[in-house]
C-alpha positions in Angstrom: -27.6 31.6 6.5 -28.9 29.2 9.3 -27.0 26.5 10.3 -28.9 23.6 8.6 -28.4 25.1 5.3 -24.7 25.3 6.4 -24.6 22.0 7.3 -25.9 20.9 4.0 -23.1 22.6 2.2 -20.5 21.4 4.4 -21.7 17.9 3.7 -21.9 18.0 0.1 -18.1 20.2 -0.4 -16.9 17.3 1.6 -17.8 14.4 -0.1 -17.2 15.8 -3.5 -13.6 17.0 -2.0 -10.6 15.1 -3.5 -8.5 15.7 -0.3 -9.1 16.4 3.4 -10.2 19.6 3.9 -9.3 22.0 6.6 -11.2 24.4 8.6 -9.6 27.5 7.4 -11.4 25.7 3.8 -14.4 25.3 5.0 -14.9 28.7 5.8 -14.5 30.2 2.2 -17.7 28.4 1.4 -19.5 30.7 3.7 -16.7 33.5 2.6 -15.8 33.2 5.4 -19.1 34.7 7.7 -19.2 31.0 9.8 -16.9 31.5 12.5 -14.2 28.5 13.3 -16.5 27.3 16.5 -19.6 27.2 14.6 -18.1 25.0 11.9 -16.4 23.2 14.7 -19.8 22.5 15.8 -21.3 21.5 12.6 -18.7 19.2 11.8 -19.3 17.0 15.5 -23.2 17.1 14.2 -21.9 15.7 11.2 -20.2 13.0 12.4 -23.5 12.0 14.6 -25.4 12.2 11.6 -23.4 9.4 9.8 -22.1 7.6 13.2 -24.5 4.7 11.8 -23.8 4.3 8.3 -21.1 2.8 6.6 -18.8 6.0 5.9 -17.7 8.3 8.6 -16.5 12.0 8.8 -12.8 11.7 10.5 -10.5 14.4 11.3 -6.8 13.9 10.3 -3.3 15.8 9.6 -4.5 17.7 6.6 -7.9 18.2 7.3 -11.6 16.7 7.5 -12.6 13.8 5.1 -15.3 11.3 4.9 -14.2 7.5 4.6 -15.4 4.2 5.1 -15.6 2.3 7.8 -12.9 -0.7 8.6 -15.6 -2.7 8.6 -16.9 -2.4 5.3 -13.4 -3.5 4.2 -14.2 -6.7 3.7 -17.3 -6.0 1.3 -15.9 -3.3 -0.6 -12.2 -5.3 -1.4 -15.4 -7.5 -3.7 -15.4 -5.0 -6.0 -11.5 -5.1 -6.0 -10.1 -8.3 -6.2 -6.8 -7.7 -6.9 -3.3 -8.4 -4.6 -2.8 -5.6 -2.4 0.8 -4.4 -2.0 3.2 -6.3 0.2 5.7 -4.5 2.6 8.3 -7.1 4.1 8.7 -7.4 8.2 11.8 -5.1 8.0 10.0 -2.2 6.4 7.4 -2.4 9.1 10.2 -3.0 11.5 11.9 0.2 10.0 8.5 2.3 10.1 7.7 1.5 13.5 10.8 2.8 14.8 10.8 5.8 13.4 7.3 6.7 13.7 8.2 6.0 17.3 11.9 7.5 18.0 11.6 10.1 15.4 13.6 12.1 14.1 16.0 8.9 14.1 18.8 8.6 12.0 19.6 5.2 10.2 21.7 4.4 12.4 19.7 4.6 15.4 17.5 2.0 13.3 19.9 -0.6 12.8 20.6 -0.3 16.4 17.6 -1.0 17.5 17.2 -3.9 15.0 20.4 -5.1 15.4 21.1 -5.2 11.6 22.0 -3.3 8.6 19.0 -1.1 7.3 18.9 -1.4 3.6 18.8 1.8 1.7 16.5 0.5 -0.5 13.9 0.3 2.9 14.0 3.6 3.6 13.6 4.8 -0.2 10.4 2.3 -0.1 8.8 4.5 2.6 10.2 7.7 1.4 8.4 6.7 -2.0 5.4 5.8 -0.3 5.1 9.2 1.1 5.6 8.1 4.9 9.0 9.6 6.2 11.0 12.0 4.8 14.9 13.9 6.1 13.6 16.7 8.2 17.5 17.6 8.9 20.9 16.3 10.0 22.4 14.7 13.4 25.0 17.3 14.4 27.9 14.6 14.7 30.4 12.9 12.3 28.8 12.5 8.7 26.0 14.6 9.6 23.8 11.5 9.4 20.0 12.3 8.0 17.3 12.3 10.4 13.8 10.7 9.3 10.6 11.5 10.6 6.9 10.6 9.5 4.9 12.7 7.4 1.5 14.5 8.0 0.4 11.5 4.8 1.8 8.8 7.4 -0.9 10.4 10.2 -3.8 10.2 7.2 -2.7 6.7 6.4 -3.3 6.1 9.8 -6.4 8.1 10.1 -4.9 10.6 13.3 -4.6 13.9 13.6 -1.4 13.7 15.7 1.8 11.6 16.8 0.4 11.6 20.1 -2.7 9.7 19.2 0.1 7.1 18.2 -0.5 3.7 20.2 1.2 3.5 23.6 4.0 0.6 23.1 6.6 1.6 25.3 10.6 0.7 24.5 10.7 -0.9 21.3 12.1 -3.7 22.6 13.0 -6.7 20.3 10.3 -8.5 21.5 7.5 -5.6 20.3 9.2 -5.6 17.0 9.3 -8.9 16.2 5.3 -9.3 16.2 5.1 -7.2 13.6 5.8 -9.9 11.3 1.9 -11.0 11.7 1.5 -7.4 9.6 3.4 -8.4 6.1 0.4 -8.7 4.3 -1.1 -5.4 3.6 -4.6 -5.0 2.7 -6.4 -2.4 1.2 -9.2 -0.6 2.3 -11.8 2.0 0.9 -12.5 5.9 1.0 -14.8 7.9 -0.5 -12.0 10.0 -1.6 -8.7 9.7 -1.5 -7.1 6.9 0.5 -8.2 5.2 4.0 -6.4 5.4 6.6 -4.4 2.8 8.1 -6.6 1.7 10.8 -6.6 -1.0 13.6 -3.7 0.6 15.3 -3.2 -1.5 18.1 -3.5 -5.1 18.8 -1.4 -7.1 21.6 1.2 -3.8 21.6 1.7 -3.8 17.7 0.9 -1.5 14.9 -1.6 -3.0 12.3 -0.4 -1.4 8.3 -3.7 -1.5 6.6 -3.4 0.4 3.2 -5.1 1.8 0.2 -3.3 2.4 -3.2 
């Protein structure tokens, strides 16, 4: 098989894919005779090929997907009209800190925020299927430590924590601008959900979400 033929198949399994899919998936369409660097290659060819359209091929946590750009946002919420989700300045407040000192217990959280962390909060993100207990603090109670989830890095649209904006200490200050980010809007995928994108602006994380 040459390699445009490839390419056409990769292209067409994934925009009719429901979820991101990973190379090790890719390569059972070819059962498996495409080697990981050839696909590898195909895939940044892919991405050139649509780099002026309105969707885009992005790699994330769970794999490859195609999505729209943020900038079609605004044309495609037409066709959607109704009130996206709101998540209050604590729960972004909460999300931030863990996304950032994780794993964190609750505790470390209302230290940092200098006030009791509902548990309702945490069961909102939990729900939402951005954090989740990965263990327990070795100290009294044997408090729960939360992390974010590989959904958290698709939200997002990375691959990896450490494509995470730099925002240094999460100082008061940091967190307190986050309140600008209450309203959540949705965006648009060919799939399954856009990410949350925009991540940085003046040193604070923009929540962008899809149902």
């Amino acid at each position: 098989m040459n390699t445009s033929e490839a390419k056409r198949i990769l292209e067409t399994a994934l925009i009719c894919a429901q979820q991101p899919l990973l190379v090790r998936d890719m390569r059972v369409l070819f059962e498996e005779e495409i080697g990981v660097d050839t696909l590898k290659s195909i895939l940044l060819e892919l991405q050139q090929d649509w780099s002026f359209k309105g969707v885009e091929l992005v790699g994330v946590a769970t794999g490859w997907r195609f999505q729209s750009r943020p900038e079609m946002r605004e044309y495609l919420d037409r066709l959607t009209p109704e009130k996206p989700p709101k998540y209050t300045r604590a729960v972004l407040e909460t999300l931030a800190i863990i996304a950032y000192r994780q794993p964190a217990t609750r505790g470390d959280m209302e230290d940092i925020r200098g006030v009791t962390i509902n548990s309702l909060i945490l069961k909102q993100l939990e729900d939402r299927g951005w954090v989740e207990v990965i263990g327990h603090r070795d100290s009294v109670g044997r408090p729960a430590l939360f992390a974010t989830t590989k959904q958290f890095l698709d939200d997002l649209g990375i691959e990896s924590l450490a494509q995470l904006p730099e925002l240094g200490p999460l100082q008061d200050q940091v967190l307190e601008q986050l309140e600008r980010f209450d309203d959540i809007k949705p965006s648009h995928e060919t799939q399954a959900e856009l990410p949350i994108n925009d991540l940085v602006e003046n040193q604070t994380i923009q929540v962008i979400l899809e149902n």
